[in-house]
C-alpha angles and dihedrals in degrees: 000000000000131000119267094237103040094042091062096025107250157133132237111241130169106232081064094083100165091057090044090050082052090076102032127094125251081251077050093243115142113267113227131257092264090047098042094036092220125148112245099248085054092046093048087049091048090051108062094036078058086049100051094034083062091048088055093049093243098129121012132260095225137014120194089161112136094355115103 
């Protein structure tokens, strides 16, 4: 299986919210490189837009919603 971003030839960025919630947790912790299929360029890159999308309080650090 190919990776996401290199099947459809982009990039990950981190004004495109819907693509970033697809690798995050439902606790919105990044999920790892076996579980996402990404390359690791691609994953290295995803990290850190998830990473400035949460410092700019984009998308949140922690999510305990519904989960008790």
């Amino acid at each position: 299986m190919k990776c996401f971003f290199c099947q459809y030839k982009t990039e990950p960025s981190f004004k495109d919210l819907d693509n970033l919630e697809k690798f995050l947790s439902p606790r919105k912790k990044i999920v790892n490189r076996e579980k996402s299929n990404l390359c690791a360029k691609h994953q290295r890159k995803l990290t850190k837009e998830i990473k400035y999308a949460r410092y700019l309080a984009m998308l949140p650090y922690v999510s305990y919603q519904g989960l008790r």
